[in-house]
Structure formats: C-alpha cells, structure tokens
C-alpha positions as CSV (number, residue, x, y, z in Angstrom):
1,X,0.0,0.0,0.0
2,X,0.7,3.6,-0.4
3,X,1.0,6.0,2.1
4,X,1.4,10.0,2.8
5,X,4.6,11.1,1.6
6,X,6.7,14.1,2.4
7,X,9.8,15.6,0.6
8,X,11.8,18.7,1.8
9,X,11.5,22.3,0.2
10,X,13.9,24.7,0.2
11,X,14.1,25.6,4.3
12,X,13.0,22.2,5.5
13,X,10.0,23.0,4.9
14,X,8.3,19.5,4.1
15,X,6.0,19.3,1.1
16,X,3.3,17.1,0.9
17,X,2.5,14.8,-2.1
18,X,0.1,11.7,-2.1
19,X,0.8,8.6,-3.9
20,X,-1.5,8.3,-7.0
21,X,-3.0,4.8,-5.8
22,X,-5.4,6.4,-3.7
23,X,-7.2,7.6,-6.9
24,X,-7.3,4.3,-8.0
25,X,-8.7,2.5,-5.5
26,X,-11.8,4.7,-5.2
27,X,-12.0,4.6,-8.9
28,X,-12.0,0.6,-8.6
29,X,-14.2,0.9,-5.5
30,X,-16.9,2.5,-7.7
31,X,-16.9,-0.1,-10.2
32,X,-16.8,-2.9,-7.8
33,X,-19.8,-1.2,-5.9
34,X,-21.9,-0.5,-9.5
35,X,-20.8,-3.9,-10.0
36,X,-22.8,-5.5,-6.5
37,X,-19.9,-6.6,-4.7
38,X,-18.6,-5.7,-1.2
39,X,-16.4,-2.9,-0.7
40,X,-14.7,-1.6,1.8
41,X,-14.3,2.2,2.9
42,X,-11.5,4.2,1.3
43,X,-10.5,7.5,2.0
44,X,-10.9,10.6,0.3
45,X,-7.1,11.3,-1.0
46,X,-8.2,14.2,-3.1
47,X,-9.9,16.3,-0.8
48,X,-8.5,15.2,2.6
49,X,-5.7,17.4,4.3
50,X,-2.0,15.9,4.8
51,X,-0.4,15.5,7.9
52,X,2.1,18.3,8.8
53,X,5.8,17.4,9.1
54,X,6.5,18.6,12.6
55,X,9.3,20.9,12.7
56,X,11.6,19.2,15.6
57,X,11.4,15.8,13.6
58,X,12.2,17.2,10.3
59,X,15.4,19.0,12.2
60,X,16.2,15.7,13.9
61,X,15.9,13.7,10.6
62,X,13.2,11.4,11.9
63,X,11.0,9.0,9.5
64,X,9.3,6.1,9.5
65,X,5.5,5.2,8.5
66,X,3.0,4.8,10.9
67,X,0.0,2.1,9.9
68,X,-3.6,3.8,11.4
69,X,-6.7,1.4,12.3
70,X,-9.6,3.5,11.5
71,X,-13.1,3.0,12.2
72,X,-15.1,4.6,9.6
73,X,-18.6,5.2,10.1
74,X,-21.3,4.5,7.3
75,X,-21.4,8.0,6.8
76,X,-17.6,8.1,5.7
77,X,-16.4,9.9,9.1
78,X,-13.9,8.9,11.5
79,X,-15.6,7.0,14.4
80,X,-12.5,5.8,16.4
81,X,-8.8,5.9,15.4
82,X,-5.8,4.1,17.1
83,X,-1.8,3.4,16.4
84,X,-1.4,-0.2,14.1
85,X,1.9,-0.2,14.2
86,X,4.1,2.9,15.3
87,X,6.5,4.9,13.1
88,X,9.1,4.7,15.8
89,X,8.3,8.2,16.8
90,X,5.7,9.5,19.2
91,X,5.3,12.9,17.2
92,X,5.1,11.5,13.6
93,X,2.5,9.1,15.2
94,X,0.7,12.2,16.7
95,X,0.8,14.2,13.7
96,X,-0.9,11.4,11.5
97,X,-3.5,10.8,14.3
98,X,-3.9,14.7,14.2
99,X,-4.7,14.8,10.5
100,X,-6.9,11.5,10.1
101,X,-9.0,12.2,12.7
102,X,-10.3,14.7,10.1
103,X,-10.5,12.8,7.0
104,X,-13.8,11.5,4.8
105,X,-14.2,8.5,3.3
106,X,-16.2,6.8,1.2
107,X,-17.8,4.1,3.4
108,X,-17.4,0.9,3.0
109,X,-20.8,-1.0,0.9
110,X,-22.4,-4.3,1.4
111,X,-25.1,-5.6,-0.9
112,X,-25.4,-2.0,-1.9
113,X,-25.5,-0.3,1.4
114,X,-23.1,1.8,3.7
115,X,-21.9,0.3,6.7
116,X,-19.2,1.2,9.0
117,X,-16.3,-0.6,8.5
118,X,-12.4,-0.5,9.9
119,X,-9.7,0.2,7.5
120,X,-5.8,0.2,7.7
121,X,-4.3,3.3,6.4
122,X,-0.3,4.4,6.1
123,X,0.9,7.5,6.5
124,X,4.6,7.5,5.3
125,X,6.6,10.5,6.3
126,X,10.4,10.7,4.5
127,X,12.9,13.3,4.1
128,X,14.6,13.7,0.6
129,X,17.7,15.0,-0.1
C-alpha cells in the first residue's frame, strides 16, 4: 500500500504529495460497488488534508511510516482511530493521528448499502535529499 509522503523544500519545509494509488482505489471501488460486490471504505485522498511534518522531527531527521486502524462510520467519518503499528516516533504518530481524525471516506458497501467498517491506512513521512 501507499501512504502519505513528504519531501523537503527549500528551508526544511516539508512538502506534501500523495501517492496516485489512492485515486485508484476509489475509482475501482466504484466499479466494484456498480458492479454489487462488497467494498470496503476508502479514503478521500483528493480532498482530505496531509499530515504536517512537525518541525523538531524534520530537524532531527526522523521517518518512518506509521500504519492507522480507523473505524469509519457508514457516513464516511472517522468513528474511532488508534496506532497499528508505530512509526518509531511519538510525534510523527501524533501528527498522523492529528490529521486522520479529520479525513472523509467513502464508506465501505455491502449488498449496496453503507456500513461502517475498519480500514488500515499508512501515512509514510520521509525526508529527501
């Protein structure tokens, strides 16, 4: 799977960019679901906001990905949230938490209705030279 990546600007500033397999899932979730089949709840890559690069482990050189359990409601919002498997770091952990707490999703379908689901979602955070 993809996750959230980040890659330095001039400054340290870290620049967001999203890995184009989000867009394709959802594209192949809407076919599945016009289809009948069960499908489970994906989130909203295009309109959902990154997580920010915090500033003390961009200095420190700190990465790692960070795998999120999420329990989506049937609605497509975030009903419960919780650490998979850590990044390493308590602040990139934080800062994904921070972010996906917010996201939408396109619930997950069964037998053509929305249920609430859980879904595993990285968010990768990485330094480039």
């Amino acid at each position: 799977s993809q996750g959230i990546g980040f890659s330095p600007e001039p400054g340290g500033a870290g620049r967001p960019a999203i890995a184009s397999a989000g867009e394709a899932a959802e594209q192949s979730s809407q076919a599945a679901v016009a289809a009948g089949e069960v499908v489970d709840a994906t989130p909203r890559y295009e309109s959902n906001p990154l997580p920010k690069y915090p500033y003390l482990a961009r200095q420190r050189h700190w990465q790692g990905r960070v795998w999120l359990l999420v329990t989506v409601s049937d609605a497509g919002r975030v009903l419960d949230l919780e650490v998979s498997s850590s990044s390493g770091y308590g602040l990139l952990d934080k800062s994904a938490m921070k972010t996906v707490r917010r996201w939408r999703f396109v619930p997950a379908i069964r037998r053509g209705v929305p249920v609430a689901s859980q879904v595993r979602i990285p968010v990768e955070f990485r330094l480039q030279d």
